[in-house]
Every structure is written in C-alpha cells, then in structure tokens.
DRENMI-961686 format. One line per field, with one value per residue (C-alpha): residue in one letter; x, y, z. Coordinates in steps of 0.1 Angstrom, whole numbers. Layout:
N
r: (a  ...)
x: (X  ...)
y: (Y  ...)
z: (Z  ...)
END
This chain:
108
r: (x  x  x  x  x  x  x  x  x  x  x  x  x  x  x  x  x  x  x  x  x  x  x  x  x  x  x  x  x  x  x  x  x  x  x  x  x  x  x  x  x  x  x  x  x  x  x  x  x  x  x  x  x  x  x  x  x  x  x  x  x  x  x  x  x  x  x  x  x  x  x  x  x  x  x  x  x  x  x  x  x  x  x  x  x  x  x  x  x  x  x  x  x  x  x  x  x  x  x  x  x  x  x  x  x  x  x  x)
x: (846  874  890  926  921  929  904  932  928  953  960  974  988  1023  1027  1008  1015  1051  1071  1059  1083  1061  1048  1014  986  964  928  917  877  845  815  794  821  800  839  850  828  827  864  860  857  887  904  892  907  941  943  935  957  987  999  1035  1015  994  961  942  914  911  879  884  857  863  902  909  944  965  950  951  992  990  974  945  918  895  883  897  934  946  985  1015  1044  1072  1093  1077  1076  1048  1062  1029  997  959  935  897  887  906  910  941  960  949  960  995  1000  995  1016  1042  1044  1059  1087  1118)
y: (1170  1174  1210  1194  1177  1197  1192  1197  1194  1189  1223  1227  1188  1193  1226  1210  1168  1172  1198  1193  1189  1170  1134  1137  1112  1118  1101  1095  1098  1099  1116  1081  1060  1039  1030  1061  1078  1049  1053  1093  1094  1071  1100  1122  1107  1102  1137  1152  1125  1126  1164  1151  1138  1166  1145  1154  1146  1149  1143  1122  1131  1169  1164  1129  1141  1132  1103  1091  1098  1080  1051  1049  1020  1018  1037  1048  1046  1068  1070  1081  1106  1115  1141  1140  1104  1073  1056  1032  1031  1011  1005  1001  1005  984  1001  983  992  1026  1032  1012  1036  1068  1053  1040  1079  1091  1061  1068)
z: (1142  1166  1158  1161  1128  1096  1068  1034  997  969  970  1003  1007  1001  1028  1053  1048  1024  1041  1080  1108  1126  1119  1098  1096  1068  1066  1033  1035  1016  1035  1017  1034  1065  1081  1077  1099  1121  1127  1130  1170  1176  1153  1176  1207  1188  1182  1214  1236  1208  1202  1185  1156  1130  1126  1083  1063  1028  1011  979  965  964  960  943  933  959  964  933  936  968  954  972  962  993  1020  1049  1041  1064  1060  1082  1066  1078  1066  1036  1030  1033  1062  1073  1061  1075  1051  1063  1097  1115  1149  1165  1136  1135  1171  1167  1134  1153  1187  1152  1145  1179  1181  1164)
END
C-alpha cells in the first residue's frame, strides 16, 4: 500500500474528503473485492505521479456509512470531489477511466 493514500472511515470523511482544498479521489473498497485489488497498483502510480490530487480508501465493510450516503452498489466506485461535492465517479475496474478521472481532477 502506497503511503500517499489515506486509509479514512465515516468518522474522519467529511475533514479529510468534505472540507479539502484540494481535489480528493476516494476509492470505495472491500478487502473480498478481486477488482479492487486488482486496480490497487494503478492507484498507486496515480498517487505518486499526481500530487494536486489527495488519493483515499475507505473500507465499506468497516465504514458502510458514507457509502451508503454516496450511493454506492458495487465495487470499486472510486469517486472524484471537489470542494466538497461529487464531481465524476468510475465504477468497477475499468482502468482508462480511472486514469482520465484522476487527469479530470487537475483540469479546471
């Protein structure tokens, strides 16, 4: 796990994800979830060659809140916010859109 992705919870979601500067990208995962770990070391590359952009997990199975207020219904959903809104979101582990979210984050 790269150490430039934040592992959050429900707790900590709205300080970190809500009321960040900078654009956040939040990965919606189960540890279960065969495409979620399959699309874990592209996340790692996006997060080390993107700084602009505050790369998170959150485990649904330990914090099912926030996802459940996100409407998540599969796995991965990872989703883009900025300033405290949805702006984009992939669902499953489609890698082209995952990289065109994240390079999505840094354009105005």
């Amino acid at each position: 796990m790269s150490e430039l992705i934040k592992h959050i919870g429900d707790q900590d979601f709205e300080e970190i994800v809500l009321k960040n500067d900078k654009p956040v990208l939040v990965d919606f995962w189960a540890e279960w979830c065969g495409p979620c770990r399959a699309i874990a070391p592209l996340l790692n590359t996006l997060a080390e060659e993107n700084s602009e952009v505050i790369f998170t997990k959150i485990n649904i199975d330990q914090h099912n809140k926030k996802a459940a207020t996100a409407g998540v219904r599969g796995i991965p959903t990872l989703i883009l916010y900025k300033e405290g809104k949805e702006v984009d979101r992939v669902v499953g582990a489609d890698m082209n859109a995952i990289q065109s979210l994240v390079k999505s984050a840094t354009s105005s």
